[in-house]
N, CA, C and O of each residue as an XYZ file, in Angstrom:
480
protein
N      38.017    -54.501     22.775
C      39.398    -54.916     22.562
C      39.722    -56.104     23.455
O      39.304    -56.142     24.612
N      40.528    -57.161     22.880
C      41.144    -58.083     23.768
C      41.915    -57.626     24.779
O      43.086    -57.924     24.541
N      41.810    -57.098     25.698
C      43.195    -56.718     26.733
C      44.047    -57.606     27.956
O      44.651    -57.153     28.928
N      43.870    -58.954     27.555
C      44.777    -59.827     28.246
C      44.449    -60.832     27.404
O      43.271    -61.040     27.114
N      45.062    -61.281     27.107
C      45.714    -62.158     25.849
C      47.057    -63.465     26.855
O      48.228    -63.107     26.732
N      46.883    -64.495     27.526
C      47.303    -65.467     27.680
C      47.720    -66.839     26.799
O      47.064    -67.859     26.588
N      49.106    -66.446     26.359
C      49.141    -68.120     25.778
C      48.435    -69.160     25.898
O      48.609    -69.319     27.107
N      47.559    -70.270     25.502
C      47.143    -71.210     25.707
C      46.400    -71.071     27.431
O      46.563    -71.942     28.286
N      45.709    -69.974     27.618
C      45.083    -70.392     28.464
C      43.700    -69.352     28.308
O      42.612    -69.705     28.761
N      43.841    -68.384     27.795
C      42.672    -67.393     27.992
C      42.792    -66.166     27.157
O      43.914    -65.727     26.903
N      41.679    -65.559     26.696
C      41.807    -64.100     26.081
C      40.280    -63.487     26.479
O      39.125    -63.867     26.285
N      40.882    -62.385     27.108
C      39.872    -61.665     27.716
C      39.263    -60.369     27.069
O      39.861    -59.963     26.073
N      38.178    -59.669     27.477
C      37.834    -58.642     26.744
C      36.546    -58.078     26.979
O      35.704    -58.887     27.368
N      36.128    -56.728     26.822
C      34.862    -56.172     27.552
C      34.141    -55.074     26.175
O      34.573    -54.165     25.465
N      32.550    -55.963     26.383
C      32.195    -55.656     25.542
C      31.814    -54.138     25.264
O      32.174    -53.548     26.283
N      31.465    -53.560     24.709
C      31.873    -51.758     24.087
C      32.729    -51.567     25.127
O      32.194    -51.245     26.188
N      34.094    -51.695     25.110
C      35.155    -50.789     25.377
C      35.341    -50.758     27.024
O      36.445    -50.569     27.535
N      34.155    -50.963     27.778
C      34.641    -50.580     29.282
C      32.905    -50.846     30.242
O      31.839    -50.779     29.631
N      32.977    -51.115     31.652
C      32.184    -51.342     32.234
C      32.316    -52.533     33.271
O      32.992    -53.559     33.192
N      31.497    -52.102     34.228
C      31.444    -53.343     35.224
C      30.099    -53.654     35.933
O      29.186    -52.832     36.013
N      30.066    -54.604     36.317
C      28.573    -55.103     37.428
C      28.640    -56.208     37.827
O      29.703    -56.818     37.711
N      27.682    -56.716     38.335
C      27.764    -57.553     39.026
C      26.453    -58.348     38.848
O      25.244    -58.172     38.997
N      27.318    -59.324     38.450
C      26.034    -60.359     38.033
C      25.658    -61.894     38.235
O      26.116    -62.839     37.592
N      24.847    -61.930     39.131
C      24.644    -63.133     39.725
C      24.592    -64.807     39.339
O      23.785    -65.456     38.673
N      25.410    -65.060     39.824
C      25.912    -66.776     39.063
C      25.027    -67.781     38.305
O      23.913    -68.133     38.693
N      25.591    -68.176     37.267
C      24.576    -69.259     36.770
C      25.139    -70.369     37.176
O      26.307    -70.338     37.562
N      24.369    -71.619     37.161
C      25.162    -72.932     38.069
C      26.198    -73.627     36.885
O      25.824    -73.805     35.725
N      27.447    -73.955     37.343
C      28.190    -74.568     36.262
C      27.488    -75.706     35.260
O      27.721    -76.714     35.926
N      27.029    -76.009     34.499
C      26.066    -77.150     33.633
C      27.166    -77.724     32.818
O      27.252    -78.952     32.805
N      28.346    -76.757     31.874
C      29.381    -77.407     31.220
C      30.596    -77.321     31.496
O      30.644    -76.373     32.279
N      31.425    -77.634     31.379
C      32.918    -77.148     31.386
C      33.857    -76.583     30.755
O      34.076    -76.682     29.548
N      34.318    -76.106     31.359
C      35.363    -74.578     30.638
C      36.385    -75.233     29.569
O      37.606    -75.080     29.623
N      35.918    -75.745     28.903
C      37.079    -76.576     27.200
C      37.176    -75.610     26.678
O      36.414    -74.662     26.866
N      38.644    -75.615     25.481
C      38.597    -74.887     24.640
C      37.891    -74.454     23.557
O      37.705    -75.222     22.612
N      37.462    -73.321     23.552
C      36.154    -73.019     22.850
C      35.270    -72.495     23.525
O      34.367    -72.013     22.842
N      35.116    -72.352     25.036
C      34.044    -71.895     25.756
C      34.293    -70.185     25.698
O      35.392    -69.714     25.406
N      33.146    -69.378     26.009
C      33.038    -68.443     26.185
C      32.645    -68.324     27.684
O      31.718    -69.077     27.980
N      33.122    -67.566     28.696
C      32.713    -67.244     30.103
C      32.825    -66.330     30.404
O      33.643    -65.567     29.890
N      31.747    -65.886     31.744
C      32.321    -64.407     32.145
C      33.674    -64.424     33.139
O      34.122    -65.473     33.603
N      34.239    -63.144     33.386
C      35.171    -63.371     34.068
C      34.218    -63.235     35.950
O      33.020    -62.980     36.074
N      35.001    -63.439     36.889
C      34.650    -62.829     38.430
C      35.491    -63.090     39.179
O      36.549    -63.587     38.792
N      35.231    -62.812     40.492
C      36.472    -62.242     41.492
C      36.843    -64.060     42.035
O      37.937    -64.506     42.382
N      35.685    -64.705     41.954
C      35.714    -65.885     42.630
C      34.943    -66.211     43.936
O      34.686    -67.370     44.258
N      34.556    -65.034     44.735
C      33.557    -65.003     45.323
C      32.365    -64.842     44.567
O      32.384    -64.379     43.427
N      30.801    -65.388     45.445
C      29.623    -65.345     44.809
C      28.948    -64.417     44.032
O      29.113    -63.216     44.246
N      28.158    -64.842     43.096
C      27.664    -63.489     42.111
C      28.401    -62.253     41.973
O      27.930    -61.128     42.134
N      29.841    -62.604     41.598
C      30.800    -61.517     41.490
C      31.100    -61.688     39.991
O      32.297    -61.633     39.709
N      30.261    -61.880     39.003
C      30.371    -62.124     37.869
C      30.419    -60.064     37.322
O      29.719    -59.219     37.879
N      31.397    -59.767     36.191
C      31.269    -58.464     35.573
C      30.934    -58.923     34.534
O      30.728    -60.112     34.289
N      30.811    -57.635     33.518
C      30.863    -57.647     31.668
C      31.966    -57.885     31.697
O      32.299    -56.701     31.645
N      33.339    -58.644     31.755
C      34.436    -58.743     31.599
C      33.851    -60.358     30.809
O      33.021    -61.089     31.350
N      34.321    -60.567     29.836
C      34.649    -62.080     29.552
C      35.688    -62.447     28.719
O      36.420    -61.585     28.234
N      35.849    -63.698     28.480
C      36.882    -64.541     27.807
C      36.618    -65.771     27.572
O      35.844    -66.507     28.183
N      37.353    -66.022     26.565
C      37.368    -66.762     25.360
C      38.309    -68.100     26.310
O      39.254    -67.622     26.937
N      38.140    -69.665     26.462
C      39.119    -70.487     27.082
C      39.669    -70.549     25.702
O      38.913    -70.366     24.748
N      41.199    -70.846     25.497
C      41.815    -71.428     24.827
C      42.999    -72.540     24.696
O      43.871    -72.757     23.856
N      42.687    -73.024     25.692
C      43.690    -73.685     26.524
C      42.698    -74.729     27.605
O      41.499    -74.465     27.703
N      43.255    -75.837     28.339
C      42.868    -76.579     29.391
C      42.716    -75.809     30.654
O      43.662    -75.829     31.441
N      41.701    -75.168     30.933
C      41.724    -74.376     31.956
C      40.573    -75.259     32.992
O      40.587    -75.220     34.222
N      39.590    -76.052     32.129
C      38.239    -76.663     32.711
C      38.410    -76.787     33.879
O      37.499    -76.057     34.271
N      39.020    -77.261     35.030
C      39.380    -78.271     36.204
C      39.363    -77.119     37.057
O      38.469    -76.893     37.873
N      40.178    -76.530     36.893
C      40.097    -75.625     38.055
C      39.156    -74.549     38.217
O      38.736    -74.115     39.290
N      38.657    -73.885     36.259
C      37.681    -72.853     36.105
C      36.013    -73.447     36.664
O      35.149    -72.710     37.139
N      35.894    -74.842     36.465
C      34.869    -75.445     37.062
C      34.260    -75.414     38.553
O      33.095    -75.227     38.904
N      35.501    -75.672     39.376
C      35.694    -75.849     40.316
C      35.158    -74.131     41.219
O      34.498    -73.897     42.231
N      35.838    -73.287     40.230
C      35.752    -72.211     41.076
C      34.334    -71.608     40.937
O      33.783    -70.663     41.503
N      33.879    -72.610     39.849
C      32.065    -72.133     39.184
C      32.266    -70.696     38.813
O      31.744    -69.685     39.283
N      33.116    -70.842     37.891
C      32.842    -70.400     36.027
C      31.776    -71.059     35.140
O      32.133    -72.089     34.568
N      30.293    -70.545     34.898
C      29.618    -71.073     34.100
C      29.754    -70.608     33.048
O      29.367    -69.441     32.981
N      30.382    -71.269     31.636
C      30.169    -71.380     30.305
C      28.947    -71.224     29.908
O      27.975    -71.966     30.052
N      29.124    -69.461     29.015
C      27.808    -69.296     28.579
C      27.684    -69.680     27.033
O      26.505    -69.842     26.716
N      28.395    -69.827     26.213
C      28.599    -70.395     24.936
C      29.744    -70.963     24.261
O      30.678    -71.316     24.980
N      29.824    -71.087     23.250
C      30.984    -72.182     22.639
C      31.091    -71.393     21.172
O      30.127    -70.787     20.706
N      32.363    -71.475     20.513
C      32.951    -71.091     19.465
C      32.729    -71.977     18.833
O      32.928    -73.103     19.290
N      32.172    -71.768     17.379
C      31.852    -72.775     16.539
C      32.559    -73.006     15.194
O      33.076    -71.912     14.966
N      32.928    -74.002     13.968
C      33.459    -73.894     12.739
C      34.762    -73.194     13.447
O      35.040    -73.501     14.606
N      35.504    -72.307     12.770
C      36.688    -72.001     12.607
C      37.471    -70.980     13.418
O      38.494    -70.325     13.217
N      36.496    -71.113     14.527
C      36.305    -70.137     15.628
C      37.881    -70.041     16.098
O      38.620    -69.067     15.954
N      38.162    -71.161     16.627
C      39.625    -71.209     17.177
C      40.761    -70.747     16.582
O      41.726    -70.133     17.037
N      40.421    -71.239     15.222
C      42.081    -70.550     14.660
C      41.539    -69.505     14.311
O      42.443    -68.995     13.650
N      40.606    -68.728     14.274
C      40.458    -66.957     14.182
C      41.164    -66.577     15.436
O      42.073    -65.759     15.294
N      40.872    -67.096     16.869
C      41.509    -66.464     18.031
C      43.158    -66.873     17.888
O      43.848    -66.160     18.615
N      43.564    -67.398     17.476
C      44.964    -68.137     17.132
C      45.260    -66.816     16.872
O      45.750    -66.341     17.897
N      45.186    -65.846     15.832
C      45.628    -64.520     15.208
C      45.646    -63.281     16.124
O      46.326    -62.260     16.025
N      44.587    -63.686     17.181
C      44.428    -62.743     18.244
C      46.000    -62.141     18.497
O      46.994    -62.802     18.197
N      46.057    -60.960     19.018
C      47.555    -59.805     19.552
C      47.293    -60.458     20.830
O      46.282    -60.388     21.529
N      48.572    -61.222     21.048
C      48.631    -62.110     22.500
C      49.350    -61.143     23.134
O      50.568    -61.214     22.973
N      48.682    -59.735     24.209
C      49.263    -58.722     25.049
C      49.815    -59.466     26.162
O      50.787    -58.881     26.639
N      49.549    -60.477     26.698
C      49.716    -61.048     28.299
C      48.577    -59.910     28.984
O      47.655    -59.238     28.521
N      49.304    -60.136     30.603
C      48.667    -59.624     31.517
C      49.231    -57.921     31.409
O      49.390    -57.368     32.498
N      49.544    -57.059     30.092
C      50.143    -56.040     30.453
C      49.067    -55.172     30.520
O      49.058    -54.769     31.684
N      48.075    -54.619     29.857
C      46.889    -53.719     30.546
C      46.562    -53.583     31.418
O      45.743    -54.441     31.748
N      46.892    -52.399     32.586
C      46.028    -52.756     33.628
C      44.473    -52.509     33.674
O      43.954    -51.642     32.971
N      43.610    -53.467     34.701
C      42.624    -53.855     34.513
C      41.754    -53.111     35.079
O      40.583    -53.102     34.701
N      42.139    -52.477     35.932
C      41.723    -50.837     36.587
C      41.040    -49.384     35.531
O      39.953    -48.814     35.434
N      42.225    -49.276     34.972
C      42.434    -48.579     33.431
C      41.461    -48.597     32.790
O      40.771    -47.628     32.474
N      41.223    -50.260     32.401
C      40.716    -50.561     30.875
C      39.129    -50.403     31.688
O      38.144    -49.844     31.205
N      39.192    -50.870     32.646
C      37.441    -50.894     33.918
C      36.747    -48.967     33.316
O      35.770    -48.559     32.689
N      38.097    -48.265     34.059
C      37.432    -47.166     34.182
C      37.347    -46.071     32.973
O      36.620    -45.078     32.940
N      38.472    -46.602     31.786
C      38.839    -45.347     30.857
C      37.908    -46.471     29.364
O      37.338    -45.983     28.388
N      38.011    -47.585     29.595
C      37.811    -48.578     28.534
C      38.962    -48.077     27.166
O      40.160    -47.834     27.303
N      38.056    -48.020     25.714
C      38.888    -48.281     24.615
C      39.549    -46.997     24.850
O      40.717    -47.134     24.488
N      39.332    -45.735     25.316
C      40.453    -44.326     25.422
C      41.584    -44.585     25.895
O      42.562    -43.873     25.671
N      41.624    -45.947     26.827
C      43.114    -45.750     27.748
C      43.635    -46.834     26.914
O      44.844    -47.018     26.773
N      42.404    -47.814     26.160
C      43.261    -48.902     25.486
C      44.174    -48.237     24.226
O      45.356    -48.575     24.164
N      43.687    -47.381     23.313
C      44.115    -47.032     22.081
C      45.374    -46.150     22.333
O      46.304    -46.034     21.534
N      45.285    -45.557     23.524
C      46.264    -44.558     23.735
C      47.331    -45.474     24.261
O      48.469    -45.154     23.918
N      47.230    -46.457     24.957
C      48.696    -47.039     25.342
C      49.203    -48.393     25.123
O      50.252    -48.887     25.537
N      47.724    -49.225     23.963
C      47.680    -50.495     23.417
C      47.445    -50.857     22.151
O      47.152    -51.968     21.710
N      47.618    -49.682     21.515
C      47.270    -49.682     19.755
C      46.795    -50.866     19.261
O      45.733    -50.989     18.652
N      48.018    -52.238     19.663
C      48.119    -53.222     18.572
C      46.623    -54.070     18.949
O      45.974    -54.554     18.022
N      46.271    -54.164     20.016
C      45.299    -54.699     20.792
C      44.110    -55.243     19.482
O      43.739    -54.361     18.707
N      43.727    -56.232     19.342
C      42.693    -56.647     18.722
C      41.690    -56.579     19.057
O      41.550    -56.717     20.272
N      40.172    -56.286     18.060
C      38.954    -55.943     18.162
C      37.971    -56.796     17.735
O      38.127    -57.341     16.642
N      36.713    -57.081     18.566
C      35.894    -57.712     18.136
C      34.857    -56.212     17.220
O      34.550    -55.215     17.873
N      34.519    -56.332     15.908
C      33.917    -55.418     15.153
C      32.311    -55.459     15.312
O      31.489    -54.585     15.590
N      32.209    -56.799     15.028
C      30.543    -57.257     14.880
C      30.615    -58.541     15.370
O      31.600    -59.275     15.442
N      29.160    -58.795     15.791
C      29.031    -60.113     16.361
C      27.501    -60.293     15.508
O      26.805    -59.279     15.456
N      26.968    -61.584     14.833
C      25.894    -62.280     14.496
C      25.321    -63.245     15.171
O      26.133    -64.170     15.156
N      24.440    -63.543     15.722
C      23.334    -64.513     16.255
C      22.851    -65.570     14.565
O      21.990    -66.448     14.612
């Protein structure tokens, strides 16, 4: 499920439903444009989780800076599919969704949007 949903700047989300780790940095190579896919982290080193998000918005400058490495890019019509995305804001807490995943999402975020399938 998407569970933070930012106007024009970000939509976040963890893949099956819930989880965390820690995963050691890749060096920034591109920049965070709209369209990038990244993981999320605390901002200290190799503090990367399964948490990621989608940029949708001008975030590059500062997400660069803090070395956010962009692990892929949205392609064809990618963007205006996330356009439709349920823009929640910051209301999930992130604690919650870490430890209960989609159980605490469905029970108190119904509208929340889902990634179903993904293709290579």
């Amino acid at each position: 499920s998407f569970f933070r949903g930012i106007y024009a700047k970000l939509m976040s989300f963890l893949p099956f439903g819930s989880g965390w780790g820690s995963i050691k940095d890749d060096p920034v190579k591109g920049t965070n444009a709209p369209g990038t896919l990244t993981f999320a982290k605390s901002g200290m080193p190799n503090s990367r989780s399964t948490q990621l998000f989608f940029n949708i918005g001008e975030n590059n400058r500062r997400l660069d800076r803090m070395g956010f490495a962009p692990i892929g890019q949205i392609e064809g019509n990618g963007l205006t599919v996330l356009s439709s995305v349920y823009m929640c804001g910051d209301g999930p807490n992130q604690a919650a969704v870490l430890a209960d995943g989609n159980a605490y999402l469905d029970a108190y975020f119904p509208n929340l949007s889902r990634i179903i399938s993904v293709g290579l």
